[in-house]
N, C-alpha and C positions, 0 to 999 in steps of 0.2 A: 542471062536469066535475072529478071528481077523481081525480089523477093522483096514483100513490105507487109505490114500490119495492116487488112483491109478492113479491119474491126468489124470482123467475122468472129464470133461464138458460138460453137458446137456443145450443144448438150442433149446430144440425144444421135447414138447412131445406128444406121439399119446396116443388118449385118446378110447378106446369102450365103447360103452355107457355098455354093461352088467356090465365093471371092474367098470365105475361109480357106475351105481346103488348099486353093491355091499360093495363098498367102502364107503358110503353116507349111507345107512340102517343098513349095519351089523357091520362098525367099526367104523360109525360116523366120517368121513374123509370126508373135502369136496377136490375137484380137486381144491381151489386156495391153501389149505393147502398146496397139496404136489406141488403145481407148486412155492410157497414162499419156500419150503424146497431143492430143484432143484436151488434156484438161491441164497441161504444162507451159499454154502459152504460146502455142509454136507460132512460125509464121506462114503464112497463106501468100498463095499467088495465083490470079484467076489463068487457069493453060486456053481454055476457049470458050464461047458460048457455045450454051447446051441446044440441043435441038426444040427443046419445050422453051418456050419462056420465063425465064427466071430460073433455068435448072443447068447453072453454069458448069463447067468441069477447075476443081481447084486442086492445090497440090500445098499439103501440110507439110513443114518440114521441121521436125526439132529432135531433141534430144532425150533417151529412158533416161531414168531416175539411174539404171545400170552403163550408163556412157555409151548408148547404140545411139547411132547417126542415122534416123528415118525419112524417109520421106513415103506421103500416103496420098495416093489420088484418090478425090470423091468428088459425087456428084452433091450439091448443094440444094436441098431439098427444101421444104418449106419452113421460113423463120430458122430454126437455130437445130435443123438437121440434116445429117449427112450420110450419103448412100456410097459405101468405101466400094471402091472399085479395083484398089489394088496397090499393094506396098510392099518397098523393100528397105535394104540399108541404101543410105549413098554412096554416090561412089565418091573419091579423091577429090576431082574438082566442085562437085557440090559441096563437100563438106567446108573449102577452103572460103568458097562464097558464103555459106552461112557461117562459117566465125568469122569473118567481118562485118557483118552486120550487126 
């Protein structure tokens, strides 16, 4: 997995309530988590081209202000916004790969 700063800026995310409710019941993520994890710097890794052009799939990964280990996929919508598609905590060896970095 490699993980880099692809000087991606997210300020602006769109939310569906289904990725809520999913994110909230089944990985215990609430949306201020990942919206503090969006504005803390994390880092970005493109997972694969999107079917539309230019609407890649990426995978956020850092750390709350409260010491949770996140990582958040989204769809990379236009200029500097993001269409979450679904987050949890990491597991063990994500976590080890991102503090090394």
């Amino acid at each position: 997995m490699t993980q880099r700063n692809l000087g991606l800026k997210i300020t602006e995310i769109i939310w569906l309530p289904a990725v809520v409710d999913k994110i909230e019941s089944r990985h215990r993520v609430t949306t201020g988590e990942v919206e503090e994890l969006f504005g803390s710097r994390p880092r970005f890794r493109r997972i694969e081209a999107g079917e539309i052009a230019g609407e890649d799939l990426y995978a956020a990964l850092g750390r709350t202000e409260t010491g949770r280990f996140l990582i958040v996929f989204f769809i990379r919508k236009a200029s500097q916004v993001a269409l979450v598609i679904s987050g949890r905590e990491m597991t063990t060896k994500e976590k080890r790969a991102h503090a090394r970095k």
